[in-house]
DOZATI-284908 format. One record per residue (C-alpha): x, y, z. Coordinates in steps of 0.05 Angstrom, whole numbers, plus 5000, padded with zeros to 4 digits. Layout:
# residues N
[[X,Y,Z]],
...
***
This chain:
# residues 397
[[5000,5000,5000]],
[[5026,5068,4978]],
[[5020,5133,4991]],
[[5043,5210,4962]],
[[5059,5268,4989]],
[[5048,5344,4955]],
[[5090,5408,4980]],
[[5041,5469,4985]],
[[5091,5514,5026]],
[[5159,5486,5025]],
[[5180,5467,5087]],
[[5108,5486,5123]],
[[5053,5457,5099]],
[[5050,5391,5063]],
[[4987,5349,5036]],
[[4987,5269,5040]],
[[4949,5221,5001]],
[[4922,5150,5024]],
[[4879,5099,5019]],
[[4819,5091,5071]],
[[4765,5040,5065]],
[[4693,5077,5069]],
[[4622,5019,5072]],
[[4596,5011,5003]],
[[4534,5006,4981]],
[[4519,4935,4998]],
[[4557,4929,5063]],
[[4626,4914,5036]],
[[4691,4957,5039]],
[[4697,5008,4984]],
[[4772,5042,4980]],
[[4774,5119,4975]],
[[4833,5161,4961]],
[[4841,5212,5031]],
[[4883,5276,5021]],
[[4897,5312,5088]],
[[4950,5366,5108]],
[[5000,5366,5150]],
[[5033,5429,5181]],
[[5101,5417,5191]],
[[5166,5398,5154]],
[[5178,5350,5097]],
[[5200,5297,5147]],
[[5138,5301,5192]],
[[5095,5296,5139]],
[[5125,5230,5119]],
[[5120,5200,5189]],
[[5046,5224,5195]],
[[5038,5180,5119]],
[[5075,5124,5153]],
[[5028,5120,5210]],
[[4966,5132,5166]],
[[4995,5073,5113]],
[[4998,5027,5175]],
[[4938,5042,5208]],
[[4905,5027,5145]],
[[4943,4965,5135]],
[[4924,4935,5203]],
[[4845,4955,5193]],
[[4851,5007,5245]],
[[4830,5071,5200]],
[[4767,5063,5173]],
[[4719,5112,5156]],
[[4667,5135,5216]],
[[4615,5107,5178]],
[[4534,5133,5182]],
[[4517,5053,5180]],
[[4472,5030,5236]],
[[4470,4964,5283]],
[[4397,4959,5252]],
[[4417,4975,5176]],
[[4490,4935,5188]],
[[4438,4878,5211]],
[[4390,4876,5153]],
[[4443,4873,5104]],
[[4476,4824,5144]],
[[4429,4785,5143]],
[[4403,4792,5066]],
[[4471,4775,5044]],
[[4503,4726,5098]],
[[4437,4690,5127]],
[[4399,4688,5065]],
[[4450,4657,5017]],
[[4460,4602,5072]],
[[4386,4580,5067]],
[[4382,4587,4991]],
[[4443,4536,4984]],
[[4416,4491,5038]],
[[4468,4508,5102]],
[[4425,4540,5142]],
[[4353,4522,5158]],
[[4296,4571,5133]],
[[4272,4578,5213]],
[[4346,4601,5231]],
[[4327,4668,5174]],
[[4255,4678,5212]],
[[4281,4667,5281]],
[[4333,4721,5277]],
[[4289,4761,5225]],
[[4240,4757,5293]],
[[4291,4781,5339]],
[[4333,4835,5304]],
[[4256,4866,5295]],
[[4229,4850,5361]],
[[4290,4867,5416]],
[[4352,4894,5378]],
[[4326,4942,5337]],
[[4286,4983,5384]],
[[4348,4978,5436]],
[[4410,4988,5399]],
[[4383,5005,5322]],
[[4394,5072,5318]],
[[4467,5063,5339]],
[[4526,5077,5289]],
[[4562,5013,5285]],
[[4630,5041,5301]],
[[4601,5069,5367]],
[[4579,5000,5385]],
[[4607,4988,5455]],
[[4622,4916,5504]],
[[4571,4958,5549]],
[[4524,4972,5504]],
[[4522,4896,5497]],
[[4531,4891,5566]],
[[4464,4928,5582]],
[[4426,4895,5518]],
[[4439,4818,5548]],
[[4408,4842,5616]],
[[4346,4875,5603]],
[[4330,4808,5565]],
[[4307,4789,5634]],
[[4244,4759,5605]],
[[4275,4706,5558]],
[[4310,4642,5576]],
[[4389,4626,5583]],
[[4383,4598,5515]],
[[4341,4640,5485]],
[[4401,4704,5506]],
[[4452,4659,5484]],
[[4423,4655,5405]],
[[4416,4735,5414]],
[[4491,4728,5434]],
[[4503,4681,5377]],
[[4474,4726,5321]],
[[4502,4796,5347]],
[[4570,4764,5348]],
[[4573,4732,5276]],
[[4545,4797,5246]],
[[4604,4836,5278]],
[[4651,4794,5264]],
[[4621,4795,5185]],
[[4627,4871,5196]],
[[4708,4860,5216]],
[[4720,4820,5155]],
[[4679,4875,5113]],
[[4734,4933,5138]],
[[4677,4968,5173]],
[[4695,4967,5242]],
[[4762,4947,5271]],
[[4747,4895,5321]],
[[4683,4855,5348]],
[[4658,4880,5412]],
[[4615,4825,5425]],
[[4678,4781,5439]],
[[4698,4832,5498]],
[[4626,4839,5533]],
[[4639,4811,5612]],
[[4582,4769,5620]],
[[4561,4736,5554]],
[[4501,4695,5552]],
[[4514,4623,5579]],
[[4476,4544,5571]],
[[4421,4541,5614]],
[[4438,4518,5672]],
[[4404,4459,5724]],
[[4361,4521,5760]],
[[4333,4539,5687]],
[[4301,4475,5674]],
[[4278,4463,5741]],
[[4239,4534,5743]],
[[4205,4503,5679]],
[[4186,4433,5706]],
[[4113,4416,5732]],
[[4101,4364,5780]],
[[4060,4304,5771]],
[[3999,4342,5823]],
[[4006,4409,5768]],
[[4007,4372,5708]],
[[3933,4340,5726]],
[[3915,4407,5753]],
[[3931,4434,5681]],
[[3907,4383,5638]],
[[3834,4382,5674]],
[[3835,4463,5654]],
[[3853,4444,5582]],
[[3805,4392,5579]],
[[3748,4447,5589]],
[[3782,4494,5543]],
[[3754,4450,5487]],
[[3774,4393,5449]],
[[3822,4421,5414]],
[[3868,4438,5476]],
[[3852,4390,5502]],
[[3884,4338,5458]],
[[3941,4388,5448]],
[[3970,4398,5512]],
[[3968,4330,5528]],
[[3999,4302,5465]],
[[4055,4356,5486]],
[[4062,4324,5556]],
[[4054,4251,5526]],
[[4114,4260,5465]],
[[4147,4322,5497]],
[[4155,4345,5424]],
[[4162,4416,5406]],
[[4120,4474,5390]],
[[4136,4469,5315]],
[[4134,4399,5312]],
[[4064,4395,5343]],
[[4032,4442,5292]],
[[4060,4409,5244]],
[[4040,4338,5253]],
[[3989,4303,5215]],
[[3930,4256,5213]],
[[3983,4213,5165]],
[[4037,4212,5224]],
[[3990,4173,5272]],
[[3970,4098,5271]],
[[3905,4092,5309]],
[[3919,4022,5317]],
[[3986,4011,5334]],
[[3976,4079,5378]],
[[4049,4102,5357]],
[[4053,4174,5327]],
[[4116,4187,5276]],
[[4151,4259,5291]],
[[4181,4276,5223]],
[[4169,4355,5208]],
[[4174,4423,5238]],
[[4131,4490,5219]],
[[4164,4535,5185]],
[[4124,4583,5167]],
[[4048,4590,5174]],
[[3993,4622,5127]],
[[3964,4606,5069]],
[[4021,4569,5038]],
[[4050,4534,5102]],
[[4126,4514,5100]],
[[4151,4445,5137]],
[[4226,4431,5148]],
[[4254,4357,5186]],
[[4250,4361,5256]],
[[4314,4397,5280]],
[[4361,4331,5288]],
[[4338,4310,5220]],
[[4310,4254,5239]],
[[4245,4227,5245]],
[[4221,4192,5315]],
[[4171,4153,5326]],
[[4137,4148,5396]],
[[4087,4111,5436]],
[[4025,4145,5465]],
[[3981,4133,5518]],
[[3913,4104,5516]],
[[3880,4167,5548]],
[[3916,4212,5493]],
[[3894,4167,5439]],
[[3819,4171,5460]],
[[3830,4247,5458]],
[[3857,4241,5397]],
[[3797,4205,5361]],
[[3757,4252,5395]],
[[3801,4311,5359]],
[[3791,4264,5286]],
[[3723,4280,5296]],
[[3711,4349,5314]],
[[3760,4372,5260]],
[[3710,4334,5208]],
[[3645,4365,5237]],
[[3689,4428,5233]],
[[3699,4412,5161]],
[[3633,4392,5141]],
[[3600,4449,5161]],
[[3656,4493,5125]],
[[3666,4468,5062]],
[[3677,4529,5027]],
[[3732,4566,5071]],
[[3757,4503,5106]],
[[3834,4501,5075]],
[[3856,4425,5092]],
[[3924,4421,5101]],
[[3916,4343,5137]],
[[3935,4377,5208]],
[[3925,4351,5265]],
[[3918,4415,5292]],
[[3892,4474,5270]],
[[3862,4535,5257]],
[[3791,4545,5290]],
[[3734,4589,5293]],
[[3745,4640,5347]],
[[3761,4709,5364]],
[[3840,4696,5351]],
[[3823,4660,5280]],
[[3763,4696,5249]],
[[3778,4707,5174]],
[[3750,4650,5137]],
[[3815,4642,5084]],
[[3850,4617,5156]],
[[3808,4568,5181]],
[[3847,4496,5171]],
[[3922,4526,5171]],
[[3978,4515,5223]],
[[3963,4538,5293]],
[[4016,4604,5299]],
[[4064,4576,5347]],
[[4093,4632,5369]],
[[4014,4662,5394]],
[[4003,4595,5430]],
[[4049,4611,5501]],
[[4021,4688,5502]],
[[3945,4679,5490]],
[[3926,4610,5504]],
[[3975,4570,5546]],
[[3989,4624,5602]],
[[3907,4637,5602]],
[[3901,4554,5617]],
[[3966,4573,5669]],
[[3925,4620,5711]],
[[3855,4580,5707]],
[[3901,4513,5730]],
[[3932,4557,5788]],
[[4000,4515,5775]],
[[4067,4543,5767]],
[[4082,4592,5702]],
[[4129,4554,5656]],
[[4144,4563,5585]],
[[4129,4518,5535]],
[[4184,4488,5525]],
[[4174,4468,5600]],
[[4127,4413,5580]],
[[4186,4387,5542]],
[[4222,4386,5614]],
[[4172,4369,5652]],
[[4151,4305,5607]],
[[4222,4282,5607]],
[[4236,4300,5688]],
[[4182,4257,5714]],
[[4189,4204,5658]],
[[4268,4199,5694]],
[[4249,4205,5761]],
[[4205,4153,5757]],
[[4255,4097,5726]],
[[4234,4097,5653]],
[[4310,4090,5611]],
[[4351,4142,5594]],
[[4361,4118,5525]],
[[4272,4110,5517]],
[[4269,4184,5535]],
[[4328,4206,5491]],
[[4288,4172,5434]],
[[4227,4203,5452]],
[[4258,4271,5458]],
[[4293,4264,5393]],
[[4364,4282,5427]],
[[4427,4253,5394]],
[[4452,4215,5455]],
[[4440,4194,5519]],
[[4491,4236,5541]],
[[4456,4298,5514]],
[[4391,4282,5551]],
[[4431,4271,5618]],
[[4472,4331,5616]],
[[4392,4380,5606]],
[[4371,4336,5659]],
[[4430,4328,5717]],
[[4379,4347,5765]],
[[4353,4280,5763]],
[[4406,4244,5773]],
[[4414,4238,5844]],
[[4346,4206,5848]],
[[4364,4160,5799]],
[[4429,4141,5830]],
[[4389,4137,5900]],
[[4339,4083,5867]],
[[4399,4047,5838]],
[[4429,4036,5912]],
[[4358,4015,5939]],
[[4355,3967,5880]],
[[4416,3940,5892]],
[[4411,3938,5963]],
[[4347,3892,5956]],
[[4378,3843,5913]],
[[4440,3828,5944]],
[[4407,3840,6018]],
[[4334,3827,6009]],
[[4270,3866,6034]],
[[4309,3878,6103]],
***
């Protein structure tokens, strides 16, 4: 990298010329020739060029650009995110979950920030008034801040990624996160006796969600196809997208399909579900939009345009308007829920099923996995091994 220098007053005044690196229009770095005086002699004005040629070098002197966190972000994520799905790398609910949260929390907090202003406290304060969302849930808000600065190192627009100097990052949940999210066995039949008088609907949802502990997009998305009546084993192979008129499935998030067992009280529910979804359908021929759902879309004050009756339930709607309104009536403990998740695969632990049946059931990749979410178990389990034990080789006494 070069640089010039002009004389305007010999010996007084000299101008320099260098390169600096300014954001072009699509995010990357665009070089620009800088002039700038120096007063002073010949030789000062070659040490000043020096220090500019090296600063430039080492990424250090770049432009004090107008670019925001929120516009840096939206390109970001047009050009980086975007590509990823459209060549298969990333997963199309990876682009809507962090569409959802640069719209939803960053943007109104740190937005209107100028990128190169972007400070570890600024970060700092950001990660703590997420007091609302769950260890994991801060840690993918850590995860998607710190890959688009560190795009925005790599693009010459700022020199270094704060993100990687914020004190207290986002960490994995830990034991006390799950266990404020688990119901006991007493809570569980509190709740499910509420969402049985919701309606039939809810009140073959939530217990299907307690049964499988699948997920929120996996239970939206399964269909009448999925279940065997007879053998009373329900295949998990797909995960929502994307609602509306057009709905969009993806695998289930390991990529595998799972099949499970259910029990004979969710299977009557079930049949009872087959059934009010065809009187539904009967009597709405015309706007009904059969997508083959298990669940979905029904007359109400949330649903009430006819082009949406039969689509996927919105999963993101179902925690704020029905499941904490079933919370309250129950008078049981306010989980999320994903909490059902724990909560299915706490008490199925506790009470001695195998570690490798609930992995399955969960979907996990290991046992290992399943045993590190739920360590809090584990002494119980360890506790019935020793009483087991102590009865075989010693007997009743």
């Amino acid at each position: 990298m070069r640089g010039s220098i002009k004389t305007i007053i010999s010996g007084k005044k000299y101008r320099i010329i260098f390169d600096r690196y300014d954001v072009g229009p699509t995010g990357g770095r665009v070089r620009k020739k800088v002039w700038k005086t120096v007063n002073g002699t010949k030789g000062e004005a070659e040490t000043e060029l020096a220090r500019k040629i090296t600063q430039s070098k080492d990424g250090q002197l770049i432009e004090p650009a107008k670019v925001t966190v929120a516009e840096w972000l939206t390109r970001w994520l047009a050009k980086s995110i975007e590509a990823r799905v459209t060549d298969g790398r990333r997963a199309k609910a990876t682009l809507l979950g962090y569409s959802r949260i640069i719209k939803k929390h960053v943007a109104p907090r740190l937005g209107s920030v100028r990128l190169q202003d972007l400070r570890p406290l600024d970060l700092d304060a950001y990660y703590s008034s997420l007091t609302t969302l769950s260890s994991a849930s801060r840690q993918v808000h850590h995860a998607l801040i710190n890959s688009a600065l560190k795009s925005a190192v790599k693009q010459g627009l700022v020199s270094r990624n704060v993100a990687t100097d914020v004190d207290e990052k986002p960490k994995k949940g830990t034991r006390q996160d799950v266990l404020d999210h688990v119901w006991t066995a007493t809570e569980v039949g509190r709740f499910l006796e509420t969402a049985r008088s919701a309606g039939t609907q809810a009140a073959a949802f939530y217990t299907l969600a307690l049964d499988t502990g699948a997920r929120r997009g996996e239970l939206a998305s399964l269909k009448w196809t999925d279940l065997d009546f007879e053998t009373g084993r329900l295949t998990i192979q797909r995960h929502l997208v994307q609602g509306g008129l057009l709905p969009e499935f993806s695998p289930t998030k390991s990529k595998v399909a799972r099949t499970v067992e259910l029990a004979p009280q969710t299977l009557v529910l079930l049949r009872v579900q087959k059934k009010h979804q065809a009187e539904i359908k009967l009597r709405n021929r015309k706007h009904y939009r059969d997508h083959g759902l298990i669940f979905a879309k029904e007359w109400g004050d949330t649903y009430n345009r006819p082009e949406s009756l039969g689509g996927p339930l919105q999963v993101n709607n179902i925690a704020a308007r029905e499941f904490n309104k079933l919370i309250k009536v129950a008078g049981v403990k306010r989980i999320k829920f994903h909490g059902m998740r724990h909560t299915m695969a706490t008490l199925a632990l506790s009470t001695g099923i195998p570690v490798h049946v609930v992995q399955r059931r969960l979907g996990h990749a290991s046992a290992e996995m399943t045993l590190n979410i739920y360590s809090h178990v584990l002494p119980s389990m360890q506790q019935d091994a020793a009483d087991r034990l102590a009865h075989l080789y010693y007997g009743s006494a």
